[in-house]
MARTOR-308450 format. One record per residue (C-alpha): residue number from 0; x, y, z; residue in three letters. Coordinates in steps of 0.05 Angstrom, whole numbers. Each point is the difference from the previous one (the first is absolute). Layout:
! MARTOR-308450
SITE     i       xx       yy       zz    aa
SITE   NUM        X        Y        Z   ala
...
//
This chain:
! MARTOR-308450
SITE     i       xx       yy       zz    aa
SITE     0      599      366      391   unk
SITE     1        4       72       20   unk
SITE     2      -29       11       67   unk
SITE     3      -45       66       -4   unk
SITE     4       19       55       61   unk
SITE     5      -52       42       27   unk
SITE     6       19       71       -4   unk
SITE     7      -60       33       24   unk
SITE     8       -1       17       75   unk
SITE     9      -34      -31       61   unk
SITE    10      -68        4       18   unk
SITE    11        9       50       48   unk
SITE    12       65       20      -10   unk
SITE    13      -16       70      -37   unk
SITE    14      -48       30       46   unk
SITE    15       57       -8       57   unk
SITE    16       49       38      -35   unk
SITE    17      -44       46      -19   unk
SITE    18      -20       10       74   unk
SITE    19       85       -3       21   unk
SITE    20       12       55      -56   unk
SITE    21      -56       37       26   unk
SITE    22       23        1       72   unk
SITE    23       75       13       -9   unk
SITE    24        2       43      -67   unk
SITE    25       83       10      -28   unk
SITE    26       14       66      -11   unk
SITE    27        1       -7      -77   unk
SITE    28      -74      -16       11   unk
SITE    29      -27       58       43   unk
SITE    30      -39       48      -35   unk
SITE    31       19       81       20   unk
SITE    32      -57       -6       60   unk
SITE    33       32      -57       31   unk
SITE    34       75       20       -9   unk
SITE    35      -32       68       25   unk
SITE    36      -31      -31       71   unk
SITE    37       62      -50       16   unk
SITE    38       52       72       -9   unk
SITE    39      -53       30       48   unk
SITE    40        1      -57       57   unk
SITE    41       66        1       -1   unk
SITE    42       11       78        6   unk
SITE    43      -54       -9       56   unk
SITE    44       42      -55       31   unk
SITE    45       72       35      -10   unk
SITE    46      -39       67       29   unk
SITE    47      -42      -34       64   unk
SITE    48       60        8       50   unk
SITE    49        0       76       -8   unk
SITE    50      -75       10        0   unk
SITE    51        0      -50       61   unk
SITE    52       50       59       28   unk
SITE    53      -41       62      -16   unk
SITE    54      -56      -31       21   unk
SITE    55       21      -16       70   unk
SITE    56       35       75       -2   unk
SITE    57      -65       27      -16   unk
SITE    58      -45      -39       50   unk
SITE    59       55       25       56   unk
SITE    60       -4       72      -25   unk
SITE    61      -80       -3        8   unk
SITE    62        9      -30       65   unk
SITE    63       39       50       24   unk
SITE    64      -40       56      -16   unk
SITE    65      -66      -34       33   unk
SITE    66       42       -3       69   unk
SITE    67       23       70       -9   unk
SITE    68      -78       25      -16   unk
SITE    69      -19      -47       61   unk
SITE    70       53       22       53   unk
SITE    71      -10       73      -25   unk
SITE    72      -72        5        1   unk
SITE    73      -27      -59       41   unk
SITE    74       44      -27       55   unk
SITE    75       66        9       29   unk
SITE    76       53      -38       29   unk
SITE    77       24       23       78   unk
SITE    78       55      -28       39   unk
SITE    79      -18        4       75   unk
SITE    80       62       44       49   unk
SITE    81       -4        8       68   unk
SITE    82      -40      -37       59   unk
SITE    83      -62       50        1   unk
SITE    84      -47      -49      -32   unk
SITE    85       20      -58       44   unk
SITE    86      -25      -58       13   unk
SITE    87      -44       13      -71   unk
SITE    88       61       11      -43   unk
SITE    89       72       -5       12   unk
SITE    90       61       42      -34   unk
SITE    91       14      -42      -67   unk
SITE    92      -67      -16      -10   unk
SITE    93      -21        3      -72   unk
SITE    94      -63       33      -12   unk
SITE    95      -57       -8      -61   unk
SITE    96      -36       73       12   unk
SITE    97      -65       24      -44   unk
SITE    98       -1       72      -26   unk
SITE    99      -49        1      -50   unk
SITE   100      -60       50       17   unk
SITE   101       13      -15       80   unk
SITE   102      -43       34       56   unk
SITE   103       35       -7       72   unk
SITE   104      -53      -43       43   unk
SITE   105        7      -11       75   unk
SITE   106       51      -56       18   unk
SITE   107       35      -13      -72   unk
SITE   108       72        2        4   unk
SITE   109       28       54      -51   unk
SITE   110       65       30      -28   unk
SITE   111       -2       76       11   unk
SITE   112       45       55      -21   unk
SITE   113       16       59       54   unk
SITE   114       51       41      -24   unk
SITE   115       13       34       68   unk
SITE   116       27      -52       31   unk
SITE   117       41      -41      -55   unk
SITE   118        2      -12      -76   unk
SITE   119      -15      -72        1   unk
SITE   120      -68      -35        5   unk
SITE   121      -31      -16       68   unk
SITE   122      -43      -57       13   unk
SITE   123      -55        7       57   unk
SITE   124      -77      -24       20   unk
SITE   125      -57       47      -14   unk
SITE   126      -33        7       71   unk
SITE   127      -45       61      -21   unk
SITE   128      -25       39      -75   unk
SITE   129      -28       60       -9   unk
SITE   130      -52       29       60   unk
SITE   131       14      -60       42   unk
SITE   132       30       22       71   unk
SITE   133       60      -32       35   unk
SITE   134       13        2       78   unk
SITE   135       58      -48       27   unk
SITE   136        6      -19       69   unk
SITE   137       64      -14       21   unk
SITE   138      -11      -16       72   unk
SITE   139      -44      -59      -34   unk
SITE   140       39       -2      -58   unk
SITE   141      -61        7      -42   unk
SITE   142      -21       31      -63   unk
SITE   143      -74       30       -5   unk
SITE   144      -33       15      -69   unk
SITE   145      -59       39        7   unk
SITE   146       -4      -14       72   unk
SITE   147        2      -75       -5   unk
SITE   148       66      -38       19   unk
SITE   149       31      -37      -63   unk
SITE   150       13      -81        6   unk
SITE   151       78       -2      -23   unk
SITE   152       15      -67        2   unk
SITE   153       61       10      -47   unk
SITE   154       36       50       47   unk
SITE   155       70      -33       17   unk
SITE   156        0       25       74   unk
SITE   157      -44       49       51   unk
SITE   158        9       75      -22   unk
SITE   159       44       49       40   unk
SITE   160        4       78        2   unk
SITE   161       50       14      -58   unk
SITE   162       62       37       18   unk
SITE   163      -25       58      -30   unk
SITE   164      -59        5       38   unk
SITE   165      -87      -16      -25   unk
SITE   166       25       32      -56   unk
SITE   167      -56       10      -45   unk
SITE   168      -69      -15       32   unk
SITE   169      -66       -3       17   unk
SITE   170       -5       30      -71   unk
SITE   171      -62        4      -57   unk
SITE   172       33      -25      -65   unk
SITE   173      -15       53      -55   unk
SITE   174      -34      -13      -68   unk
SITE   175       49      -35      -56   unk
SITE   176       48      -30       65   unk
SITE   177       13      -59       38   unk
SITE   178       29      -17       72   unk
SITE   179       51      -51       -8   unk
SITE   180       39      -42       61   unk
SITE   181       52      -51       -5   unk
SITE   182      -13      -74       36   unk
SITE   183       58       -1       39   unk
SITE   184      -22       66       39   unk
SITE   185       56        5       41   unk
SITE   186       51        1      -66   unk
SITE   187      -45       39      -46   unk
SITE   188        3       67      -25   unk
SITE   189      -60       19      -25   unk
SITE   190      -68       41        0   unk
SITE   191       19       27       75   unk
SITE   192       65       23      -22   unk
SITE   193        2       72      -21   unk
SITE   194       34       -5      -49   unk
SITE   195      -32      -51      -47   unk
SITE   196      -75       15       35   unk
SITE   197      -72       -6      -33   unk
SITE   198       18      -29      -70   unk
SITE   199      -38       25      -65   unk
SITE   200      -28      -48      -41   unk
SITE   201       36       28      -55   unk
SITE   202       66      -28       29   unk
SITE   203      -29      -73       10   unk
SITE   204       42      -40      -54   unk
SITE   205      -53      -63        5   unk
SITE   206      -20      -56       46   unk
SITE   207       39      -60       17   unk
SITE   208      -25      -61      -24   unk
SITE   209       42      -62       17   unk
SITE   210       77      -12       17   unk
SITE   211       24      -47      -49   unk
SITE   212       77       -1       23   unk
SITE   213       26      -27       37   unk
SITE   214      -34      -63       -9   unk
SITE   215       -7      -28       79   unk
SITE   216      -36       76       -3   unk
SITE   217      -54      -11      -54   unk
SITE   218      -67       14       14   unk
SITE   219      -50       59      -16   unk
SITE   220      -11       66       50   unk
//
């Protein structure tokens, strides 16, 4: 007797390979949309090292331009010469200083300009601004602002008469100007020197904020 062979598929069977055909179409059975988004994925694919490469070219070129807008317009980068400003700051001392819409106050440390005494940046202490009066005492070594004697604490060493004698003193500072003196008094050429004298405010680069190099010299001013 002829045994009878069921042909017709598997419950079950036709509704997987539906769903397998579905998932993993062959090329012969993409439709134009599909054959359209697999070319595009792998253009996208074959093109992401490139874009990863503008990208990071453009994110550096954007970042360079903010530092350049910040260290033009808002702060400035000093490198400390000299012993003047001893024991606050040393020579090699890296320093953050703030320039945007600055007003010289009493004891800030600044960055001035002076022309008449050398091309490069100076970096003093305010001791006086504008209609404030300065008298030093050297037989005391101490400084008077508006007759009352100033507590230096950060002075690296008693003051002495400067080979070049008082120098300027016992002065009134004018309107728009400053009176500036170095820490290290005995190694500092500054407002009592002739030559670099009362300062106008118009030659104060900014205030210094914080030393941030080296790094056994961190901390703020």
């Amino acid at each position: 007797m002829d045994q009878e062979h069921d042909t017709r598929p598997q419950e079950g069977s036709e509704p997987l390979l539906k769903k397998l055909l579905a998932r993993d179409p062959s090329p012969e059975q993409e439709g134009p949309e599909e054959t359209a988004e697999r070319t595009g994925a792998q253009a996208r694919k074959a093109a992401t090292p490139g874009r990863e490469l503008y990208m990071n070219v453009r994110f550096l070129a954007v970042l360079m331009a903010v530092l350049i807008l910040i260290f033009t317009f808002v702060a400035r980068i000093v490198v400390v010469s000299g012993p003047s400003m001893e024991d606050t700051l040393h020579g090699g001392d890296v320093v953050l200083v703030w320039t945007l819409g600055y007003i010289p106050r009493q004891n800030d440390v600044v960055v001035v300009t002076q022309k008449t005494f050398q091309e490069d940046s100076i970096i003093k202490r305010v001791i006086a601004t504008e209609g404030q009066r300065v008298d030093i005492d050297y037989d005391t070594g101490t400084v008077y602002v508006d007759n009352e004697a100033v507590r230096e604490d950060y002075i690296k060493e008693r003051m002495r008469v400067p080979g070049y004698g008082e120098g300027i003193n016992h002065v009134t500072v004018p309107e728009g100007c400053c009176f500036v003196m170095g820490d290290n008094r005995n190694e500092s050429a500054d407002s009592r020197y002739p030559d670099i004298g009362i300062i106008d405010e118009r030659c104060v680069i900014g205030r210094s904020i914080c030393v941030f190099f080296p790094l056994g010299h961190i901390r703020g001013l």
